[in-house]
C-alpha positions as CSV (number, residue, x, y, z in Angstrom):
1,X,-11.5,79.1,21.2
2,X,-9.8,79.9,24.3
3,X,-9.5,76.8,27.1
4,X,-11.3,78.8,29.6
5,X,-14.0,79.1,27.2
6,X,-14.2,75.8,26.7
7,X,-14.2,74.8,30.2
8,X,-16.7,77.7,30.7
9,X,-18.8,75.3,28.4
10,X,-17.9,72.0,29.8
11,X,-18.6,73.5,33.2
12,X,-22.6,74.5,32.0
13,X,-22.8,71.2,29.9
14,X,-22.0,69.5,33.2
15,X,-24.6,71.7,35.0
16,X,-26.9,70.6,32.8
17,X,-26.2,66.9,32.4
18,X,-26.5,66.7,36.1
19,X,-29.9,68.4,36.6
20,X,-31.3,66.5,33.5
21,X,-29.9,63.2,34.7
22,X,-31.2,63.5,38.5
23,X,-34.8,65.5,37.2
24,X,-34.9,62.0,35.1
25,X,-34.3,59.9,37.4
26,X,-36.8,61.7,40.0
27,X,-39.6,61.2,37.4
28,X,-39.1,58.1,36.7
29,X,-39.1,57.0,40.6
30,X,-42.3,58.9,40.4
31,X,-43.4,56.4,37.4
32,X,-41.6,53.3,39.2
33,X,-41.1,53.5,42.8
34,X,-40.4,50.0,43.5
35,X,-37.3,50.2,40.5
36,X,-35.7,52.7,42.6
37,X,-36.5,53.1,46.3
38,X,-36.6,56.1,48.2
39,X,-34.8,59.0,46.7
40,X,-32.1,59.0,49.4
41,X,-31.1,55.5,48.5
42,X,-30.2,56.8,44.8
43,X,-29.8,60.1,44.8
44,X,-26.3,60.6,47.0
45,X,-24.7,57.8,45.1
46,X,-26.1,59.2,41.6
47,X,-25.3,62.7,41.7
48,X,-21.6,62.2,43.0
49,X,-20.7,59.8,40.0
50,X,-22.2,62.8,37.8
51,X,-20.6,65.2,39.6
52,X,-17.0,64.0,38.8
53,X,-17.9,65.7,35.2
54,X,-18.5,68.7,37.1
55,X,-15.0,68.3,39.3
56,X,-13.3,68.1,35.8
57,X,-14.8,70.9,34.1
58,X,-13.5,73.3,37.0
59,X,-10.3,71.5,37.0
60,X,-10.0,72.5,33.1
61,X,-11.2,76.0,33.9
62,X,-8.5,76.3,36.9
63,X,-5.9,75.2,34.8
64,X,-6.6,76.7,32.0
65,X,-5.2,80.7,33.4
66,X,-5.6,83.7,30.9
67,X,-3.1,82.6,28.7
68,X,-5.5,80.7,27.0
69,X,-3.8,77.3,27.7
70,X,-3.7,74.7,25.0
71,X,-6.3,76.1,22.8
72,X,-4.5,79.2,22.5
73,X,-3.9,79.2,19.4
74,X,-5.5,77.2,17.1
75,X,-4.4,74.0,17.0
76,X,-3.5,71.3,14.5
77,X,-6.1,68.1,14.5
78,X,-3.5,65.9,15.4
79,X,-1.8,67.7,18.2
80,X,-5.0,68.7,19.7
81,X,-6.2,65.4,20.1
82,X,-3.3,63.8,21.1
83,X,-3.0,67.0,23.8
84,X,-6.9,66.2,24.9
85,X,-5.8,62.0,24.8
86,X,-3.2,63.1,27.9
87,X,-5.1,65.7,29.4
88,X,-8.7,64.5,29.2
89,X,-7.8,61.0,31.2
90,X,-5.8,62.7,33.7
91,X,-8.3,65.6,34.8
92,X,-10.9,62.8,35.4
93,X,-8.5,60.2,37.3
94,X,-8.1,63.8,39.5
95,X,-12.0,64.7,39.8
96,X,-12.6,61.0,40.8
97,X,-10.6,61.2,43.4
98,X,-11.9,64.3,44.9
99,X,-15.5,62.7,44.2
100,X,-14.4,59.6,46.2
101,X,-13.0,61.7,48.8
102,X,-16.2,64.1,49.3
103,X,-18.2,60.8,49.7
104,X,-15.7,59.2,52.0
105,X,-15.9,62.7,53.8
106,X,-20.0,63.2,54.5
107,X,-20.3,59.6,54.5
108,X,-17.8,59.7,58.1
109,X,-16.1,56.5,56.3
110,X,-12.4,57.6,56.4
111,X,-11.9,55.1,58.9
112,X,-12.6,52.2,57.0
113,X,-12.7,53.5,53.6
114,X,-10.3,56.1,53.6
115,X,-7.0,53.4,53.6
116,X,-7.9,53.3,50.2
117,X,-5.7,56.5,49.2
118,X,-2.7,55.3,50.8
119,X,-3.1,52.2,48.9
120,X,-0.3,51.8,46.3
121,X,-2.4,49.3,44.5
122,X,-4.9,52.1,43.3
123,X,-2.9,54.1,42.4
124,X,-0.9,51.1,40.3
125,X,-4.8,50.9,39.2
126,X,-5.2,54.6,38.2
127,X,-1.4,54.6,36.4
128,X,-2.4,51.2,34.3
129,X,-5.4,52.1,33.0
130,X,-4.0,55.6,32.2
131,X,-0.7,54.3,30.5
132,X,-2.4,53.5,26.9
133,X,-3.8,57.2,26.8
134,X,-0.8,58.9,27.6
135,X,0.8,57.1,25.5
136,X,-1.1,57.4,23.0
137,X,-1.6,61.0,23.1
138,X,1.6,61.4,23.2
139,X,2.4,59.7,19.8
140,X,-0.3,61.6,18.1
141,X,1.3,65.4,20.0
142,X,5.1,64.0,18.6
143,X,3.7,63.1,15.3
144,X,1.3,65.9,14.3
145,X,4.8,68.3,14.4
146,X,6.3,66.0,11.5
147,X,3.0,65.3,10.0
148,X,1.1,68.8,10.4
149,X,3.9,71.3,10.0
């Protein structure tokens, strides 16, 4: 399977998980108003935290050329997931941030929420909680050439 394939997938599956999660949401507002409040109240905040699946997806499919990318040919077990445990975990810390920043954007918050990218703190944030993935990943990628070869 090609990686633009695959993103072509994720990209759909994202589609979907988004329409699905906000047409559930709407019914059962419908069902419970009081649980939720009015639909602006939720519906902003909801569908940009789903949307950084979306953000990724396209960040996969942009990455991923013609070449194929990392699914070009097919991989070993091993080496793909230890390729998807460095990949996967960066792509999202990427589509969060452009999530955060589209909501920092049409909310008109840069001025008081914006400082937060030029904040070395969260990006120390971002790094630590990233560190045990890449690392991980990146045993699996070195050992699946001894082990899978």
């Amino acid at each position: 399977m090609s990686a633009q394939r695959f993103a072509r997938a994720a990209i759909g599956g994202a589609i979907v998980l988004i329409v699905c999660d906000f047409g559930l949401h709407v019914a059962l507002a419908v069902i419970r108003p009081d649980a939720y409040g009015p639909l602006a109240s939720w519906a902003i905040p909801r569908l940009t935290d789903r949307s950084i699946w979306l953000i990724a997806a396209v960040i996969i499919w942009l990455s991923a050329g013609s070449g194929g990318g990392i699914f070009h040919n097919e991989p070993k077990p091993l080496h793909l997931v230890g390729t998807l445990m460095v990949a996967l975990p960066i792509i999202w810390a990427a589509a969060t941030m452009v999530v955060l920043a589209l909501r920092v954007t049409v909310s008109g918050t840069w001025a008081s929420q914006g400082e937060i990218f030029l904040s070395g703190h969260y990006y120390s944030e971002i790094i630590i909680s990233l560190a045990p993935w890449l690392l991980a990943g990146g045993v699996l990628v070195l050992t699946a050439r001894h082990v899978e070869s």
